[in-house]
Backbone as numpy.savetxt, mean C-alpha at the origin, in Angstrom:
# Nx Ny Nz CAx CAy CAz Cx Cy Cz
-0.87 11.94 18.29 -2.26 12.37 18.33 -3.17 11.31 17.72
-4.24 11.38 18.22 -5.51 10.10 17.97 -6.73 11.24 17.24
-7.16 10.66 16.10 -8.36 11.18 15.61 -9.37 10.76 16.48
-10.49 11.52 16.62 -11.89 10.86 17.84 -13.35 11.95 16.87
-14.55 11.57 17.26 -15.79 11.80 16.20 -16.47 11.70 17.57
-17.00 13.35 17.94 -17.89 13.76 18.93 -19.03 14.53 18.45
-20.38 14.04 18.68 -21.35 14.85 18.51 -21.24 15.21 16.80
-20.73 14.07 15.87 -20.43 14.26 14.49 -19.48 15.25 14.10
-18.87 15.24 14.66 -17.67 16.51 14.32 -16.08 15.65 14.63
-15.45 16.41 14.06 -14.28 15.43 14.49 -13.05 16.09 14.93
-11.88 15.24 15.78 -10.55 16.54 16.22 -9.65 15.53 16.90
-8.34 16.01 16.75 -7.42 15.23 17.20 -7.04 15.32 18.54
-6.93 14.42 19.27 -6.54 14.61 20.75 -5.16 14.57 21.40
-4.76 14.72 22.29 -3.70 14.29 23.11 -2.98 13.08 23.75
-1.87 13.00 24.37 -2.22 11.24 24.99 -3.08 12.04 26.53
-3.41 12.98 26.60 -4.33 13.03 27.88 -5.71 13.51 27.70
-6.17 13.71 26.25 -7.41 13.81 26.19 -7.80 15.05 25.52
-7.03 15.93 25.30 -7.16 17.19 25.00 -7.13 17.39 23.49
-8.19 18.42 23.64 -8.52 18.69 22.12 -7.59 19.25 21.72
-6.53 18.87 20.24 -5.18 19.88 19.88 -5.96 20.72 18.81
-6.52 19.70 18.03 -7.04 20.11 16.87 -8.68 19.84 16.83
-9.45 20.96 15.79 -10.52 20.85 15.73 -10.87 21.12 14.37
-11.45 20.05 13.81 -11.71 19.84 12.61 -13.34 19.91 11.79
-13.44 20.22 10.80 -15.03 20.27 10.36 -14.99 19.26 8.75
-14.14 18.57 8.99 -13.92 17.29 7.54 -14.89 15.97 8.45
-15.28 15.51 7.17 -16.12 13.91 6.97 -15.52 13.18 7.91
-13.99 13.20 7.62 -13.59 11.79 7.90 -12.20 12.45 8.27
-11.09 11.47 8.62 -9.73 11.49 9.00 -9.22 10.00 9.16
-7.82 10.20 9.23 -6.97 9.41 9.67 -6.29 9.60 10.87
-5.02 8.74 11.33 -3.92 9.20 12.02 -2.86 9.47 11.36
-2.33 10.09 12.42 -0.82 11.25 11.41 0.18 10.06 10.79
0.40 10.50 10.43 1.73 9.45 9.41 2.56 10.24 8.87
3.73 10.02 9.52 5.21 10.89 8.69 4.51 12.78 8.90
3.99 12.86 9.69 3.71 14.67 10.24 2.42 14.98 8.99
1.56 14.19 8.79 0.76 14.18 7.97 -0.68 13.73 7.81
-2.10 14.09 8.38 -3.16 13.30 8.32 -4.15 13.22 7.32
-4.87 12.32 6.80 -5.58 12.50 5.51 -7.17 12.89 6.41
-7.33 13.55 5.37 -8.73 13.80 5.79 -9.46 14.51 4.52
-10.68 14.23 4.57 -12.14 13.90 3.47 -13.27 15.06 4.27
-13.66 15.66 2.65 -14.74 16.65 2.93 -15.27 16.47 1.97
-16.71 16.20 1.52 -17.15 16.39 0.54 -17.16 15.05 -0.52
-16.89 14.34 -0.06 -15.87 12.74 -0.89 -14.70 13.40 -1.84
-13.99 14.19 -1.09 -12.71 14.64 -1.86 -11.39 14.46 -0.45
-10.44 14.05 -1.12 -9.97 13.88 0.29 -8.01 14.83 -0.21
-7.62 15.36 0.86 -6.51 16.34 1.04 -5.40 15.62 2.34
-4.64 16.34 2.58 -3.35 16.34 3.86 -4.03 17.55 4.81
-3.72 17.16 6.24 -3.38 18.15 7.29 -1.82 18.24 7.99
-1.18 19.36 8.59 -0.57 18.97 9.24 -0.78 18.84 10.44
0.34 18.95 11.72 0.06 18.97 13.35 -0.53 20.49 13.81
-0.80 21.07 13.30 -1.66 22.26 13.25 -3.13 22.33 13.09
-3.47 21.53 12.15 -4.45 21.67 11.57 -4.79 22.25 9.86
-3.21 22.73 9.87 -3.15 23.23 8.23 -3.33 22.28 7.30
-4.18 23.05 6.28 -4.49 22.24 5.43 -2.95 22.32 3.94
-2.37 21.16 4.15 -1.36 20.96 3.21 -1.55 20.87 1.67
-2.17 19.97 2.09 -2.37 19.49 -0.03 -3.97 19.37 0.04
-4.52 20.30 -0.82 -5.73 20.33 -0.91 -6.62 19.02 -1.33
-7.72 19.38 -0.60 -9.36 18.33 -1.01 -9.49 18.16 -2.39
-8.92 17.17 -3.22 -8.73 16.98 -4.76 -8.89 15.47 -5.17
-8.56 14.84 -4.40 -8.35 13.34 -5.00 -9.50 12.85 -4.49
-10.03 11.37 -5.27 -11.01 10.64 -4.94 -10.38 9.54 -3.75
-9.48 9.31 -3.87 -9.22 8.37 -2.80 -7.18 8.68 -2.41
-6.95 8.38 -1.17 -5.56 8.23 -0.88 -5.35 7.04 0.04
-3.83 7.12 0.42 -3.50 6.47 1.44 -2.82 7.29 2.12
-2.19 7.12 3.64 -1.22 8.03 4.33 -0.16 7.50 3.73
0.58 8.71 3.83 1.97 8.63 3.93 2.45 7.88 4.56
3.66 7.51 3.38 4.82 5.71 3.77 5.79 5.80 3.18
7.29 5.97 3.74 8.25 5.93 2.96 8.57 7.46 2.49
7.61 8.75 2.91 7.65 10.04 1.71 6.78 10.11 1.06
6.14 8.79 0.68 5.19 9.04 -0.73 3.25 8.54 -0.07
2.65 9.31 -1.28 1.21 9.35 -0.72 0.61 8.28 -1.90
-0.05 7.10 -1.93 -0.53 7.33 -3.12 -1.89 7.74 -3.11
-2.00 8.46 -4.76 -3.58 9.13 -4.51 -4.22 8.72 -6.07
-5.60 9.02 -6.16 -6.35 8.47 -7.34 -7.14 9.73 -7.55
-7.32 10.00 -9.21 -8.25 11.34 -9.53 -8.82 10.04 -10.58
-9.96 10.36 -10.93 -10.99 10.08 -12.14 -10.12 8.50 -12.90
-10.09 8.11 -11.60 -10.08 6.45 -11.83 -8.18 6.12 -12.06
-7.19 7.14 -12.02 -6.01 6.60 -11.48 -5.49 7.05 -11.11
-4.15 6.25 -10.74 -3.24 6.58 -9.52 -1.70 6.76 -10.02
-1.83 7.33 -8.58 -0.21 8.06 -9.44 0.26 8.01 -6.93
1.15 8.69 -7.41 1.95 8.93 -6.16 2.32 10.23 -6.05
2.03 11.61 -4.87 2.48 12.45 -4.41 3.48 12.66 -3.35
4.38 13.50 -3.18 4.97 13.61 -2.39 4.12 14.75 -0.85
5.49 15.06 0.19 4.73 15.91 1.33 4.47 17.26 0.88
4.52 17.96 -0.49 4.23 19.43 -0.42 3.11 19.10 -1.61
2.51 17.67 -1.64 1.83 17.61 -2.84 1.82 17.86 -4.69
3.19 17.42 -4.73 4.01 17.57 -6.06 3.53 16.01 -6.27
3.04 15.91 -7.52 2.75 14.88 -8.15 4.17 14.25 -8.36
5.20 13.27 -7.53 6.18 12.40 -8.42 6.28 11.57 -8.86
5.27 10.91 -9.11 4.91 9.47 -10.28 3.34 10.01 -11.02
3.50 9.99 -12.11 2.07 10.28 -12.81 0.84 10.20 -12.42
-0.15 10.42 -12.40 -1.79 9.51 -11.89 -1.73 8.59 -13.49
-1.49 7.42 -13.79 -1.99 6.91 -14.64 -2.09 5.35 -14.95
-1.67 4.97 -13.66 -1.94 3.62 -13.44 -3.15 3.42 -13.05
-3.67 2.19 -13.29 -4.63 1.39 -13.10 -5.08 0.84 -11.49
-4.34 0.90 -10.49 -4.25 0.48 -9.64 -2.15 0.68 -9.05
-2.51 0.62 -7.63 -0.87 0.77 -7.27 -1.03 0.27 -5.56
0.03 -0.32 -5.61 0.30 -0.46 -3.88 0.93 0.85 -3.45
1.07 0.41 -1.90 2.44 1.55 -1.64 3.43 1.26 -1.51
4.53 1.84 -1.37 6.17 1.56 -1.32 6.53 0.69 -0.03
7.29 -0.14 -0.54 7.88 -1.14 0.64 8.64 -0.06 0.85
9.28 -0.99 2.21 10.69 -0.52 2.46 11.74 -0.51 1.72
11.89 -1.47 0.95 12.87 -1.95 -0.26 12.71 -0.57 -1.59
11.20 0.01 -1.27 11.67 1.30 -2.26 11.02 0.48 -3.27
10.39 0.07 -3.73 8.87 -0.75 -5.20 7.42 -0.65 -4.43
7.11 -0.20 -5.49 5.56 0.23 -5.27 5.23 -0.49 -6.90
3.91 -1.56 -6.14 3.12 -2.51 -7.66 2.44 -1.57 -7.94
2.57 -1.08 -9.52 1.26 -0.72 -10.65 0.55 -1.27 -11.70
-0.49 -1.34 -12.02 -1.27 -1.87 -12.52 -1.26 -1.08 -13.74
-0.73 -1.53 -15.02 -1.27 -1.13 -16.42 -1.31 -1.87 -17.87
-2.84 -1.70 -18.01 -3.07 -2.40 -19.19 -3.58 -4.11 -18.65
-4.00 -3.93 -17.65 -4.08 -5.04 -16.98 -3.48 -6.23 -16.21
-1.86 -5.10 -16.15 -0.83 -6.31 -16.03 -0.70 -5.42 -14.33
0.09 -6.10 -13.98 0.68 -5.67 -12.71 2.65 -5.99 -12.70
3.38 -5.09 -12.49 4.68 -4.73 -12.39 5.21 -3.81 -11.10
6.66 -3.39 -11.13 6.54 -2.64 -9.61 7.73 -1.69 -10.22
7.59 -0.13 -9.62 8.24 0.33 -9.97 9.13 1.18 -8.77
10.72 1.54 -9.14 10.80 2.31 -8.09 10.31 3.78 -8.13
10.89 4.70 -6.67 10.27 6.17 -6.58 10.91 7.15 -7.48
11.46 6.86 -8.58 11.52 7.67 -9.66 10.80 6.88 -10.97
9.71 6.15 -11.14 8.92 5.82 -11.46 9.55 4.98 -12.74
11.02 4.48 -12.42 11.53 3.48 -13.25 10.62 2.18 -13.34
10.14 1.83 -14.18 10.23 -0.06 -14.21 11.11 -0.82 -13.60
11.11 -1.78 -12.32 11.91 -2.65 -11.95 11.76 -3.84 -12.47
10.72 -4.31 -11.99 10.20 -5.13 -12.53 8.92 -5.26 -13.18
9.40 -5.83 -14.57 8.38 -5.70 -15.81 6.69 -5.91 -15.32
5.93 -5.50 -16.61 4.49 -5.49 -16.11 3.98 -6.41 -16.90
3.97 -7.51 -15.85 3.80 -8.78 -16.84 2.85 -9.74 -15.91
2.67 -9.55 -14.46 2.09 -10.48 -14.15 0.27 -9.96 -13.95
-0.11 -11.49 -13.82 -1.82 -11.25 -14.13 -2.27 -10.79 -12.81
-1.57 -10.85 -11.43 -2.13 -10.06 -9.89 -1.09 -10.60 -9.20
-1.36 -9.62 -8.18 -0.24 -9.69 -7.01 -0.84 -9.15 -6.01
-0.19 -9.64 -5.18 -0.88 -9.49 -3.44 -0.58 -8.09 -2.77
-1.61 -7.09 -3.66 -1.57 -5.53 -3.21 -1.94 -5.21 -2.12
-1.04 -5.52 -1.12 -1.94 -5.20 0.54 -0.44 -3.98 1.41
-0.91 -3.10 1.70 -0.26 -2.10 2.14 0.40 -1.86 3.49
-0.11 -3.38 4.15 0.21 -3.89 5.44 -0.30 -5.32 5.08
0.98 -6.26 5.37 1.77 -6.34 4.63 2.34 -5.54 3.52
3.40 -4.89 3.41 3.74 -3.85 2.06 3.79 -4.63 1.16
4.04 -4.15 -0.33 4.50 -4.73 -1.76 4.97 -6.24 -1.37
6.58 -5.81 -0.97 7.31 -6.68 -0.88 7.28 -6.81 0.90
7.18 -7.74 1.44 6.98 -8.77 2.74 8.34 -9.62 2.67
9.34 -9.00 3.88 10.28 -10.08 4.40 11.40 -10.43 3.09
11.18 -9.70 2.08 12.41 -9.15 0.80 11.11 -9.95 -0.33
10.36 -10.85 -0.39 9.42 -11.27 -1.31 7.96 -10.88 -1.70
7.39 -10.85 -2.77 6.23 -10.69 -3.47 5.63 -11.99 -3.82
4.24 -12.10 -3.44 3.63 -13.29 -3.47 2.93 -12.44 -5.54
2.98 -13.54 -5.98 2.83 -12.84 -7.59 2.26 -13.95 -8.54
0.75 -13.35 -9.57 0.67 -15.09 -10.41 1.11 -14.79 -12.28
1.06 -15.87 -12.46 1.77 -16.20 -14.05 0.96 -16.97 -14.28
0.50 -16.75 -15.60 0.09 -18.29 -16.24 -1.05 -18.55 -15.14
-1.84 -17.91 -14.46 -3.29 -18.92 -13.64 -2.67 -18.98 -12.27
-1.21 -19.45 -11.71 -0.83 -19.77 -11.03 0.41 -18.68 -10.05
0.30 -18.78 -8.55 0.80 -18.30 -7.87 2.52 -18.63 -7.38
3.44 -17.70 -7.30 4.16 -18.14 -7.08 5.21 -16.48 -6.28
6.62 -16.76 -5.70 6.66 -15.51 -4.90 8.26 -15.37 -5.97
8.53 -13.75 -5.85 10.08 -13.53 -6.62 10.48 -12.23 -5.80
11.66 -12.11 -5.66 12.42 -11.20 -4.46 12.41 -10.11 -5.61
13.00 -8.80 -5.35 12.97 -7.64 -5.48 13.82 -7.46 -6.58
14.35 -8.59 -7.12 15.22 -8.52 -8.83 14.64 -9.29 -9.63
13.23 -9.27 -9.13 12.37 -10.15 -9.98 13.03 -12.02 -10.03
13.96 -12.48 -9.45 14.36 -14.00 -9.21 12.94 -14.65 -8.87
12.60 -15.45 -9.33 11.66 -16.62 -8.45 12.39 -17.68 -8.04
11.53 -17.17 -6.68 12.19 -17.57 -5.39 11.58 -18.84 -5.13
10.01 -18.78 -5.07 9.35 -19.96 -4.69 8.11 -20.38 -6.42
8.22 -21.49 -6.97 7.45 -21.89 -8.06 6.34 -21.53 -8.35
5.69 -20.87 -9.20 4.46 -20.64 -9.43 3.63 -21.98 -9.85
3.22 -22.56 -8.70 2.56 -23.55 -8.48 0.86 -23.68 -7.84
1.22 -22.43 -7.08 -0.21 -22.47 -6.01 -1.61 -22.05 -6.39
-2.35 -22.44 -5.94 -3.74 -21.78 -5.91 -3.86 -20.73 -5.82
-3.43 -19.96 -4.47 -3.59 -18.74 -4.03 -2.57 -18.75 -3.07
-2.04 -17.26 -2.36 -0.87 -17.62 -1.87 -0.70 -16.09 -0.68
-0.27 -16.39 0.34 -0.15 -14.95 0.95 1.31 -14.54 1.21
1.41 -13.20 1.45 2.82 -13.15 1.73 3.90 -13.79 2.59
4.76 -13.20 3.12 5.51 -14.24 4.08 5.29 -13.43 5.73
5.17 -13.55 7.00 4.83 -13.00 7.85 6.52 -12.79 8.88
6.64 -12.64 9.89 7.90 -12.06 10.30 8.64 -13.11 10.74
7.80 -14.24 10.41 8.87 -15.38 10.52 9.57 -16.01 9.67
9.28 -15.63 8.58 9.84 -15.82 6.91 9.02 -16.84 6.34
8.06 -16.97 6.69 6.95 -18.06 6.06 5.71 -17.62 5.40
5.62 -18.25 3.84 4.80 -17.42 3.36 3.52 -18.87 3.22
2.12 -18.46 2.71 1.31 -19.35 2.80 1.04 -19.51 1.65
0.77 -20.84 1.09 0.33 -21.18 -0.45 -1.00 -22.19 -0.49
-1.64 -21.72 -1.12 -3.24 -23.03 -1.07 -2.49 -24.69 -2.56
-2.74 -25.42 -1.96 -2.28 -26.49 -3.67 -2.98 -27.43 -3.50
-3.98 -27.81 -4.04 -5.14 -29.08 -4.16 -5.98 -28.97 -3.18
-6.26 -27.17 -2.86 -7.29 -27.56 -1.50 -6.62 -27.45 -0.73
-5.11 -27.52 -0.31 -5.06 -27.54 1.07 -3.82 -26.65 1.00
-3.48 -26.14 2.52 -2.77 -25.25 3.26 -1.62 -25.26 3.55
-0.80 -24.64 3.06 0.74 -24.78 3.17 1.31 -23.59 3.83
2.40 -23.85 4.97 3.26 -22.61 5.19 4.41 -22.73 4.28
4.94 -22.16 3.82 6.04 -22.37 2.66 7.59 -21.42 3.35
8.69 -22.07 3.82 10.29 -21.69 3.61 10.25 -21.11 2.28
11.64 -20.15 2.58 12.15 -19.64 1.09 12.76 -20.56 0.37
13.30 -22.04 1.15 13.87 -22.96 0.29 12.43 -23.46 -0.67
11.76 -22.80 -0.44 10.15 -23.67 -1.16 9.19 -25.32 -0.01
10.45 -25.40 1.30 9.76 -26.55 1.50 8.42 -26.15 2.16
7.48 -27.04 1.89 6.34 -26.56 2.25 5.98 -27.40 3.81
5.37 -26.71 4.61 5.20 -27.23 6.40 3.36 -26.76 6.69
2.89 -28.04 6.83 1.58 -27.80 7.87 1.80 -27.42 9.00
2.68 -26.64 10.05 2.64 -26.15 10.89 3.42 -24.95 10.92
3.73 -23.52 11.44 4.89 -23.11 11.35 5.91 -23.40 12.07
């Protein structure tokens, strides 16, 4: 089903056009894992393929569902819910990605950034100064985290190893060809996991 916004109203359709659902919320998403977010009021909740409303209009901000888990934010943090809306990681981070595939989701506390798994263990410590929180690309991209230390950028696999030197300017993840991008004196690098760095891919 496709969310669509007619005459300011909004409802989910068919692949042939047909109204399934009819909705009177702000805003929406698309379904994810039997699940759509949607906003009334600047409070935002779950629907299901019904139209039922799952986990109530409560949080200031979410993401869809990935992996099982939602993350959501009340009065400035975040935590992670599950599908019946059971809080299973606290709201009390500072900031959070969502869960790779690998199962680590980055949180932000105290100003640090670390990643934890879905029983809200520490994997890896909360030590670095930012990391490349983008949810597409997930956490971890192609088994690596683009991550900085000390001013400087550098990437470490999912046991915290550094993989590639924290050397760079700025740095993006790795894309599906296993090449990640690093900025160093101004200029543009595709970077191997051996670290060699290539102006072309």
């Amino acid at each position: 089903m496709a969310g669509v916004k007619s005459n300011g109203e909004l409802s989910f359709i068919d692949k042939t056009g047909k109204v399934v659902i009819s909705l009177k919320y702000d805003d929406n998403s698309r379904f994810s894992e039997g699940l759509a977010l949607v906003k009334l009021n600047g409070k935002f909740g779950f629907i299901d393929k019904s139209g039922k409303l799952i986990i109530p209009l409560k949080y200031d901000a979410t993401s869809s569902f990935k992996n099982d888990l939602a993350k959501v934010s009340l009065n400035g943090k975040y935590g992670f819910i599950d599908k019946i809306g059971k809080i299973v990681i606290p709201l009390k981070y500072e900031n959070a990605s969502g869960f790779s595939k690998e199962g680590l989701a980055g949180i932000k506390l105290n100003g640090k950034w670390g990643f934890i798994d879905k029983m809200n263990n520490i994997v890896i410590p909360i030590k670095y100064e930012d990391f490349s929180a983008f949810d597409t690309p997930p956490t971890f991209s192609e088994g690596l985290a683009n991550v900085k230390l000390n001013g400087k950028w550098g990437f470490i696999d999912t046991k915290d190893n550094l993989i590639i030197p924290y050397k760079y300017e700025t740095a993006n993840p790795p894309d599906k060809s296993s090449l990640a991008g690093g900025r160093l004196n101004n200029e543009w690098f595709y970077i191997g996991r051996d670290g060699t760095e290539y102006y072309e891919p």
